[in-house]
N, C-alpha and C positions, 0 to 999 in steps of 0.2 A: 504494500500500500504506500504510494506516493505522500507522505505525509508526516510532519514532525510535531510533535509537542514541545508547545512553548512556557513554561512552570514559570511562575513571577512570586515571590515572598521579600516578605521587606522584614523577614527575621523574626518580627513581634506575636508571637504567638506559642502558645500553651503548648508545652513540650510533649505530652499528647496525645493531642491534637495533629501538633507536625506530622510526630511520627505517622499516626494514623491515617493520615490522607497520604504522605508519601506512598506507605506501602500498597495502600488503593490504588494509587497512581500506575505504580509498577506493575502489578497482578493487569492494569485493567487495558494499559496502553501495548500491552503484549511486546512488540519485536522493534516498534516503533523507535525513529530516533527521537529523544530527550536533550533538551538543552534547558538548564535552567539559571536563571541569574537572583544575588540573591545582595540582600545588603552584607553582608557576613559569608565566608567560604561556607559553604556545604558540599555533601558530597551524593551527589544525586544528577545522574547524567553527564553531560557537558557543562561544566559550571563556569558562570563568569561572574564574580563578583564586583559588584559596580563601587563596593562603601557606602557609607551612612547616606540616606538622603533622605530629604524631606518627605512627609505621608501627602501626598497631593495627586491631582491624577497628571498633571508633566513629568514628576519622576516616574509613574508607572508606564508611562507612555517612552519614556528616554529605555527605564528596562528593555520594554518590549521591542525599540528598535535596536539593540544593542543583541538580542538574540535574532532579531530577522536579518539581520545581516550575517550570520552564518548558516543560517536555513540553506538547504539546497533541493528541497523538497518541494513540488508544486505545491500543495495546500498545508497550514496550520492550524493547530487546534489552541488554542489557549487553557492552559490548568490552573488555577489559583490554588495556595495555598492551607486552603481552608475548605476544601470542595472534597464532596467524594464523586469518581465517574464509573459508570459504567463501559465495558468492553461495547456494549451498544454504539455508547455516545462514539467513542476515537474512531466503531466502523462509518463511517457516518461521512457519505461525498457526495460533496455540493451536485445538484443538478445544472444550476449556472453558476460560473468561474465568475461574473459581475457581481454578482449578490454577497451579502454578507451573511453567514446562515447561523439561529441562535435556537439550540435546543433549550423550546419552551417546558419541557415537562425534568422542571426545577423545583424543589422545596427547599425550602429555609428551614431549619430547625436552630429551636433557640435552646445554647446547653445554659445558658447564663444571664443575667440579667439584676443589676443592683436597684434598677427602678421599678422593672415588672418582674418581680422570680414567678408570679404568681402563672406566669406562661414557659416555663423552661418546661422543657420535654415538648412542645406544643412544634407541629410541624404545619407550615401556613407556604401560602402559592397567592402570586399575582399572575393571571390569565396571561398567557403571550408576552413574557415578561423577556427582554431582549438585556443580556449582562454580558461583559465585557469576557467573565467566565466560563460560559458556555458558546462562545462564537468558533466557529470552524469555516475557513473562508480559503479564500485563492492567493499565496505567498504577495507574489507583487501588490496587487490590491490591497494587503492588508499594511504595506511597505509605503504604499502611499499617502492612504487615510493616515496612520500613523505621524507620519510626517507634518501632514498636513494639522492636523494636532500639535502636535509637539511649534511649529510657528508660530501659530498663533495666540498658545496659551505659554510660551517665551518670550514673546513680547511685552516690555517692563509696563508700556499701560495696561493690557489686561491682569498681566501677574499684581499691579495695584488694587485692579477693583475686582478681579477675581481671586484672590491665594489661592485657593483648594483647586482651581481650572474650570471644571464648570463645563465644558466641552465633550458631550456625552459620545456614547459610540455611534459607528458608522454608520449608516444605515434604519438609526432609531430617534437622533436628538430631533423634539418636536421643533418644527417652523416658528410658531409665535413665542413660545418660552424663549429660543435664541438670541431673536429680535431685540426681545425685550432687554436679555442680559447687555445684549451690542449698543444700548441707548446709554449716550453721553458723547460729548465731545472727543473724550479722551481715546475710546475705544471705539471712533468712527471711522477709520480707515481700515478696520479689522471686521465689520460688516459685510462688506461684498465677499470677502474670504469667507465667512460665516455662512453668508449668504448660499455660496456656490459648496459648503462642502457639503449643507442639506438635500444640495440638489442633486451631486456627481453622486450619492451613493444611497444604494438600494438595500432595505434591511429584511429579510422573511427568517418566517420559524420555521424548526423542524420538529418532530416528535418522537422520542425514542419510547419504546414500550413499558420498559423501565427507570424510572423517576432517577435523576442525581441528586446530590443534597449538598445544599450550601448549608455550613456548619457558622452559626449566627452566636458572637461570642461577646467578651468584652472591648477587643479592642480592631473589630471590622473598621475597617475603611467607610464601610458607607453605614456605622452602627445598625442598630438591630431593630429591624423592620418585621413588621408582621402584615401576610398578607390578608385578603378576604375568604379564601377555601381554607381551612385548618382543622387537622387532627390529629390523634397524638400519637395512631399507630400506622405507618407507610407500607403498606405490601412491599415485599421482598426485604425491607431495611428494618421494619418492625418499629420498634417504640425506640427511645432515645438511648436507653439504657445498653439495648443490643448495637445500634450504631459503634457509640461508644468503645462498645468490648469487640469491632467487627475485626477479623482478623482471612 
């Protein structure tokens, strides 16, 4: 299979945890090449270690062009460090090379929570839910959008009125939320950039049989969301407890 997995970790997380989605990783991407970049050496594939860097999405986005530049594979798959996948999800190729493709049948599960425990164990889903996590798309294409990110959330006026970036994925950030962030003087010449990267790229789902699971902690990136479908035991993955001890 023409295809590499691209693994992104910025270090910060429940020892585990780590481990446990690593070895998920491994079992599930079978034969597949692995390259992974982390803030801190690890030893897990192809490892590039970038150093400390800020939690925003321009350093996630600086990782991930820091691994596609050694890519030699037609398509990539993105792994987060906090994700479990299925052998489903990695067999998984695009029907168009244009499209950015985002396996919707994703749960969250919350193992922690200092504001709501009263929902840990609780496993919840947003419909057609399109995350940087689950995309599998076509090398180049994804070398582009990248890029194309990475300019303009580098740019010292948006990094002012943006810090975190703010510059969603390919093929999903809405039209008018954009807009709206692009309104001001300062970051009025990074508009038409904005403008055109809505337009250059196409985002669809895919659906794999069996569900992945994004593992929803204390110190996620985009903290700890709960969606509208929720319950507390997942066919195949079972309840939080077996996740957990999954081996």
């Amino acid at each position: 299979m023409d295809k590499t997995v691209v693994y992104l970790t910025d270090n910060m997380l429940d020892e585990n945890i780590f481990n446990l989605c690593q070895r998920n990783i491994l079992k599930s991407i079978g034969n597949l090449p692995l390259i992974s970049v982390s803030h801190k050496p690890i030893d897990f594939g192809e490892n590039i270690c970038c150093g400390v860097m800020d939690r925003n999405s321009l350093s996630i986005n600086r990782q991930m062009m820091m691994a596609l530049e050694r890519v030699e594979t037609k398509y990539i798959a993105i792994a987060e460090h906090d994700c479990l996948y299925t052998e489903e999800h990695f067999s998984f190729i695009p029907s168009d090379d244009s499209v950015f493709w985002y396996n919707e049948n994703v749960w969250m599960l919350q193992t922690c929570s200092e504001a709501h425990p009263e929902y840990n164990g609780l496993f919840s889903m947003f419909p057609q839910r399109k995350v940087n996590s689950q995309l599998i798309c076509e090398t180049q294409l994804m070398k582009k959008s990248t890029q194309d990110r990475i300019d303009m959330m580098a740019d010292p006026a948006w990094m002012a009125k943006h810090p975190t970036g703010r510059i969603g994925e390919a093929g999903h950030m809405d039209y008018n939320h954009a807009m709206r962030l692009s309104v001001g003087r300062s970051v009025a010449h990074i508009r038409e950039k904005l403008k055109q990267y809505i337009l250059d790229y196409k985002g669809e789902n895919f659906r794999t049989k069996i569900p992945n699971v994004d593992i929803r902690h204390e110190h996620n990136f985009t903290k700890n969301r709960r969606g509208p479908k929720r319950k507390y035991e997942l066919p195949y993955w079972g309840r939080m407890k077996d996740v957990l001890n999954w081996s």
